[in-house]
Wavefront OBJ file of the C-alpha trace (Angstrom):
o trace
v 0.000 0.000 0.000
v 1.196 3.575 -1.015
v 0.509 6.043 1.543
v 0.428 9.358 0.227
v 1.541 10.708 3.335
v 4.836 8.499 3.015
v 8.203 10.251 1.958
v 9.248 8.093 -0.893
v 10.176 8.620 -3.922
v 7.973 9.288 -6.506
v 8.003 6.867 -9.386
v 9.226 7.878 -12.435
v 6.501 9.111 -15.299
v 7.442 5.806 -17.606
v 6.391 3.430 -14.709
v 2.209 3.901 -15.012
v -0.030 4.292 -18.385
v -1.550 7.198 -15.965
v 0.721 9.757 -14.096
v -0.105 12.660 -12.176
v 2.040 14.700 -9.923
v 0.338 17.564 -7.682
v -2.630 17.391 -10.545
v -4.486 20.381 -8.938
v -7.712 21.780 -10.029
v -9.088 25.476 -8.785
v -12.656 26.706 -9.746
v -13.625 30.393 -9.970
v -14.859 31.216 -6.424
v -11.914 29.229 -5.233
v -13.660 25.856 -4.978
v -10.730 23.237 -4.851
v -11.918 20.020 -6.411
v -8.499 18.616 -7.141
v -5.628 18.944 -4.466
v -2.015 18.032 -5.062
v -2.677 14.667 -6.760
v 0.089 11.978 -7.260
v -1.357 9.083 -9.208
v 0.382 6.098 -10.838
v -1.762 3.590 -12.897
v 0.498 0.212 -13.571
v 0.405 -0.587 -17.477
v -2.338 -3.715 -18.039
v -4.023 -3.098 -14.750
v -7.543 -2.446 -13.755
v -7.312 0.460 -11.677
v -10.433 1.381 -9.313
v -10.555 5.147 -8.485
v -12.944 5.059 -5.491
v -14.581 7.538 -3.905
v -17.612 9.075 -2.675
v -19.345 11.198 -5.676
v -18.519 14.940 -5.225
v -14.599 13.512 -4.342
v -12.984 14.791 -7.888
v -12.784 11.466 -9.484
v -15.036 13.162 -12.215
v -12.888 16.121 -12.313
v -9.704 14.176 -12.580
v -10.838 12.150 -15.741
v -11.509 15.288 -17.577
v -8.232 16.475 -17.170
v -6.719 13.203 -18.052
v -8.701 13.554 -20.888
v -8.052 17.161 -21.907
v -11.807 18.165 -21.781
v -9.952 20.738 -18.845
v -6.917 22.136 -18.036
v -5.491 21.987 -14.472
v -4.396 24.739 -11.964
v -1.509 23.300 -11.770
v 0.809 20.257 -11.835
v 1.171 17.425 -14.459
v -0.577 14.962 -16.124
v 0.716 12.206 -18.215
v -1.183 9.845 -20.541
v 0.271 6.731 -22.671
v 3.497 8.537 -21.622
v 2.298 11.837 -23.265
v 1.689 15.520 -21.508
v -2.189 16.531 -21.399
v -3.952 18.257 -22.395
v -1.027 18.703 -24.908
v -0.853 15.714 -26.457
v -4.532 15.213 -26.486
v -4.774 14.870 -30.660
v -1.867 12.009 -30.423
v -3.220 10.073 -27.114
v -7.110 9.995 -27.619
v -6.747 8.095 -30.633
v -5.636 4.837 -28.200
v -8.156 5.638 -25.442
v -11.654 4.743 -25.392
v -13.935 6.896 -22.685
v -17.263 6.593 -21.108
v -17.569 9.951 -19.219
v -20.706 11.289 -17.118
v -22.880 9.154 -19.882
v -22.814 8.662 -23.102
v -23.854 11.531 -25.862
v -26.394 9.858 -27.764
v -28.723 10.961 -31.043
v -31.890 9.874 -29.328
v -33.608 9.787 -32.950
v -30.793 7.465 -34.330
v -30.718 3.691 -33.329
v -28.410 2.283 -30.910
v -26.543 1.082 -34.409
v -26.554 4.205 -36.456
v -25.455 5.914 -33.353
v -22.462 3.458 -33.117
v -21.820 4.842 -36.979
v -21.792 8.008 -36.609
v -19.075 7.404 -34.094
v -17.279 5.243 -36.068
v -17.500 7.503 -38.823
v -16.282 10.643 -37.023
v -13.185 8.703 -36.304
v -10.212 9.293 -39.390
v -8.328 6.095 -38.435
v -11.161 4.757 -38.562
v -11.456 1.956 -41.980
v -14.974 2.696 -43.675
v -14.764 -0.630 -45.381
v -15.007 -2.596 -42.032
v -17.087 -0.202 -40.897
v -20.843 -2.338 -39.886
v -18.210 -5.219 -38.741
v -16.515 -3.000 -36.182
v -20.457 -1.705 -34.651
v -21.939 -5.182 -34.768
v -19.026 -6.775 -32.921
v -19.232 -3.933 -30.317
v -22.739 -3.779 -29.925
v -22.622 -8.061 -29.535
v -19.727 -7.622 -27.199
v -21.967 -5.003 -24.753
v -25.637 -7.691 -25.295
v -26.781 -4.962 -27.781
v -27.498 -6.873 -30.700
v -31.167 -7.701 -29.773
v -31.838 -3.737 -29.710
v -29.414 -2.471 -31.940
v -32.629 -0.726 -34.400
v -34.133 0.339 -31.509
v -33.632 4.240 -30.994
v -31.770 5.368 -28.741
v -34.182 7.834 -26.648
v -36.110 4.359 -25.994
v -33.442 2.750 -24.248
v -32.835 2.548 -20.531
v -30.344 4.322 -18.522
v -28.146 0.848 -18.228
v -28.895 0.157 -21.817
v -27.535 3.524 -23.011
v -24.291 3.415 -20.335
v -23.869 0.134 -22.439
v -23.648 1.774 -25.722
v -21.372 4.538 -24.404
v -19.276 1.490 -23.748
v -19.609 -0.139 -27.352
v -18.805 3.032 -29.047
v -15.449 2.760 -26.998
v -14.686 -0.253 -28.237
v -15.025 0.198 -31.249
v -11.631 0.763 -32.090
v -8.791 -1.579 -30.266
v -7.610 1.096 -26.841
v -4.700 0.619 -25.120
v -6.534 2.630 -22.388
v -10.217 2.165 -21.552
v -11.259 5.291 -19.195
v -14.658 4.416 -17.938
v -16.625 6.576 -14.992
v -19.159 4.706 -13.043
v -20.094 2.356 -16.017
v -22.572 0.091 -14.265
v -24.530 3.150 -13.722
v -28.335 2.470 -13.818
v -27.744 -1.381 -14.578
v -29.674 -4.299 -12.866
v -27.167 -6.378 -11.338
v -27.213 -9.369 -14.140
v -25.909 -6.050 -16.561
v -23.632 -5.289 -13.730
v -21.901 -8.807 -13.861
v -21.694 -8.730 -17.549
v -19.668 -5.476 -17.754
v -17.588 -6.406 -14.982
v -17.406 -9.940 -16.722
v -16.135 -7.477 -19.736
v -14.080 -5.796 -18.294
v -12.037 -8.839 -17.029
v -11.701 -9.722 -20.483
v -10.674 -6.459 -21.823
v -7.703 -6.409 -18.838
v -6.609 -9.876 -20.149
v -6.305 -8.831 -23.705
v -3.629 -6.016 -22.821
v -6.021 -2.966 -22.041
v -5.281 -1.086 -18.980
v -9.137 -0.241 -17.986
v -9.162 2.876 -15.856
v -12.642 2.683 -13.895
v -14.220 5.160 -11.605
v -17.077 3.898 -9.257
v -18.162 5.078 -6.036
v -19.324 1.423 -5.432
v -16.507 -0.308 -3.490
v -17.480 -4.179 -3.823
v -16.939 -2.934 -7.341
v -13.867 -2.294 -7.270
v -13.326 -5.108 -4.998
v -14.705 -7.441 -7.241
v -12.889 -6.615 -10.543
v -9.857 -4.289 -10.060
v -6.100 -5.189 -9.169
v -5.499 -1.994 -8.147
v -7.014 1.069 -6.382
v -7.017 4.530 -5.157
v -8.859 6.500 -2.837
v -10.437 9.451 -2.860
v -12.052 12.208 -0.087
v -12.791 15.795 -0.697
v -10.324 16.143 -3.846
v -7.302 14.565 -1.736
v -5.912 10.999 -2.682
v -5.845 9.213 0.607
v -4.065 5.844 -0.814
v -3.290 3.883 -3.954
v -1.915 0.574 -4.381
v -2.968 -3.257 -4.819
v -6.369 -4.102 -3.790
v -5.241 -7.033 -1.939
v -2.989 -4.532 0.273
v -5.089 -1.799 0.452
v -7.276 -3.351 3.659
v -4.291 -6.001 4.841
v -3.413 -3.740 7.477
v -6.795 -3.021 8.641
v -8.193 -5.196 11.635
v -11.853 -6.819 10.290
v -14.773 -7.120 12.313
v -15.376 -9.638 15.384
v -18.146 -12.605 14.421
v -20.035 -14.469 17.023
v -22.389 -16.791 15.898
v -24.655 -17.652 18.999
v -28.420 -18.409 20.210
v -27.276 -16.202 23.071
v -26.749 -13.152 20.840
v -27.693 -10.197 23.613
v -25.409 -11.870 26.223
v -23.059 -12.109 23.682
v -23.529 -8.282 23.090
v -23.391 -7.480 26.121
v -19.871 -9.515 27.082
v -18.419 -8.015 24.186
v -18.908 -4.276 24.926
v -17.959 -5.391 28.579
v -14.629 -6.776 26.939
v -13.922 -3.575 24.860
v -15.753 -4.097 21.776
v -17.235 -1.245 19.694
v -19.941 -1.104 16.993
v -21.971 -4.433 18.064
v -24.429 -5.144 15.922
v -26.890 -8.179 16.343
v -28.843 -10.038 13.108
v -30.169 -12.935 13.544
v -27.839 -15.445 15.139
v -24.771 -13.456 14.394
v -23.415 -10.937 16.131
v -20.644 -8.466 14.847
v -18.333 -5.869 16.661
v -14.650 -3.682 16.412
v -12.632 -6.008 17.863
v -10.780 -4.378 20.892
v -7.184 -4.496 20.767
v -6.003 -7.632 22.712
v -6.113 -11.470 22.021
v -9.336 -12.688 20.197
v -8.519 -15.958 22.519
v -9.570 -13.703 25.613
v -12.797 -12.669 24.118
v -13.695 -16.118 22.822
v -13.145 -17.153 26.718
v -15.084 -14.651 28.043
v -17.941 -15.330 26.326
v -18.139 -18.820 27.152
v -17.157 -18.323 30.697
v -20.595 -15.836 30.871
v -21.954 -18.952 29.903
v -22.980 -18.041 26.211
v -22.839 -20.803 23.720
v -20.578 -19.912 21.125
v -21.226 -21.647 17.639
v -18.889 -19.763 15.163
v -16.181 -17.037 16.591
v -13.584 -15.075 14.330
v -12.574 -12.062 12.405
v -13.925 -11.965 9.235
v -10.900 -10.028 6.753
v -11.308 -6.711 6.395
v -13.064 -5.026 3.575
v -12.342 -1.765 1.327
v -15.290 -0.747 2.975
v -13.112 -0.987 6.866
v -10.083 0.264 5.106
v -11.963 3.303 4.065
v -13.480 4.106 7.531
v -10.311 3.233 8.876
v -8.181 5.710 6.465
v -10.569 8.793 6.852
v -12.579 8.142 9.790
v -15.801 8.121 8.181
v -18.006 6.002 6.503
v -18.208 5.982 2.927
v -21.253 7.742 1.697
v -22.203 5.460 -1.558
v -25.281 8.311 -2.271
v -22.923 11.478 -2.287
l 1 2 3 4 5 6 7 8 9 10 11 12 13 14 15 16 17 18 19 20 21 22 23 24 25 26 27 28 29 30 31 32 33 34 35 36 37 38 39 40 41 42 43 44 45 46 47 48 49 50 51 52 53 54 55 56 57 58 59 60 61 62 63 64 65 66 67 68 69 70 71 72 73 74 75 76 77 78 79 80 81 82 83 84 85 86 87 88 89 90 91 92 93 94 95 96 97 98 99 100 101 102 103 104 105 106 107 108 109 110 111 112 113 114 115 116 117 118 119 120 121 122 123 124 125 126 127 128 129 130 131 132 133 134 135 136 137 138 139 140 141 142 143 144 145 146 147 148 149 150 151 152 153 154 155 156 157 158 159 160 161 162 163 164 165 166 167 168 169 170 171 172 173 174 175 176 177 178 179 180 181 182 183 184 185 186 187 188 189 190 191 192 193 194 195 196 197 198 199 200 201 202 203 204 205 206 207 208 209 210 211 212 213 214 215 216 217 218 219 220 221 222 223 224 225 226 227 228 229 230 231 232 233 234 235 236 237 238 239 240 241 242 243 244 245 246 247 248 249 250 251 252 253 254 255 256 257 258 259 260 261 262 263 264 265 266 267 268 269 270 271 272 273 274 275 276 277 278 279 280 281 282 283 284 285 286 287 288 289 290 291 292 293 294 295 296 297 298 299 300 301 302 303 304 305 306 307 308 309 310 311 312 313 314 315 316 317 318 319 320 321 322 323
């Protein structure tokens, strides 16, 4: 895990497909959505940027992207300066940004045209291959002469995503793209996305959902008002955060009440299971105590900790998933 606090080194810009260093953005009025950022994104990763909405994950893609300029600092994409380079880089990304632009008079395929058309590297000759592999690749096909203003809000953020893959990207930029889709759609884009990462695409994916980015990325950072808080593997982002206490018992408010006796913090009883913050001392001791109190103890350990605890643990709050 990277601490952004820590006084290392830097890495050098040719380490990450995505490199910031103090990426700062500054509205008029002085509002500072962007503060300082260092960011590294490993090439052929799937890189979760995480944080509550209103955080500047949204912010930070458009500069990546070139749609804004920063206050200050650098940004470096594909090894390229934006928004400099924009003309040479955006060729080799494909973006899904606040939503997809969509004709809502033109079908989901014409609409993949158009895109394809607006595109000069884009072959004309291969041009209805290209939009009926993407559209089969997103579970379009079925409604690709449908127009567009018909389709639902997961049905258009799955367009947004064909006409990004329309072209092969050695960057795939996507913010929150299971927005507005029922979880089966959910499990097929992340399903997607796997795929994409295995084929050589580093997918860059903003989400203020963290089992999704525990679920498909290998890496992560984290976000809180405009300030990265860490970055690293997803694996190591939580490993030195303590998980809860579970006690599985028919005795759950003795159980309860031994544990806040012992120390414990946050108990919480469902059902047969109850769940606290472990105090710091042996989990041997608090297994004892319980059955010394006489509870009967059917199930007793620390489940591992989530991004979830690492994110209450890193910024002492809870994570906010509605903004």
């Amino acid at each position: 895990m990277t601490d952004t606090s820590a006084a290392e080194p830097a890495p050098e810009q040719g380490d990450g497909v995505i490199v910031t260093r103090g990426l700062t953005k500054r509205y008029r009025g002085g509002q500072l959505a962007v503060d300082g950022l260092d960011l590294t994104v490993p090439a052929g990763s799937v890189f979760g940027f995480l944080g509550p909405n209103g955080s500047g994950k949204t912010t930070t893609i458009r500069m990546l992207m070139g749609l804004i300029e920063p206050t200050s600092g650098t940004a470096r994409v594909l090894g390229r300066p934006m928004p400099r380079a924009t003309r040479s880089v955006l060729p080799h990304v494909g973006a899904l940004i606040e939503g997809p632009a969509l004709y809502g008079f033109l079908s989901g395929r014409d609409n993949l045209l158009r895109y394809d058309a607006a595109d000069p590297a884009a072959d004309p000759r291969t041009r209805r291959e290209r939009v009926a592999a993407a559209l089969d690749r997103v579970g379009l096909t079925a409604a690709a002469a449908k127009k567009a203003r018909a389709y639902s809000l997961g049905m258009k953020q799955r367009l947004g995503l064909a006409a990004a893959l329309l072209q092969p990207r050695r960057l795939l930029v996507l913010d929150e793209p299971t927005n507005g889709l029922d979880p089966q759609g959910m499990r097929e884009i992340r399903s997607l996305i796997r795929e994409l990462a295995s084929d050589g695409t580093t997918v860059f994916l903003s989400s203020h959902l963290l089992d999704e980015i525990e679920q498909v990325c290998t890496h992560a950072a984290v976000m809180a008002r405009g300030r990265l808080i860490t970055q690293g593997a997803v694996g190591d982002l939580a490993a030195g955060v303590r998980g809860r206490l579970l006690v599985t018992t028919p005795d759950t408010a003795d159980a309860a009440r031994v544990l806040k006796e012992q120390g414990a913090s946050d108990v919480v009883v469902a059902g047969d299971r109850v769940t606290a913050e472990p105090p710091d001392r042996d989990p041997a001791e608090l297994n004892a105590a319980l059955v010394t109190a006489g509870v009967r103890v059917r199930g007793f350990g620390v489940e591992r900790a989530s991004l979830e605890d690492a994110f209450v643990a890193l910024t002492g709050e809870g994570f906010d998933v509605a903004g």
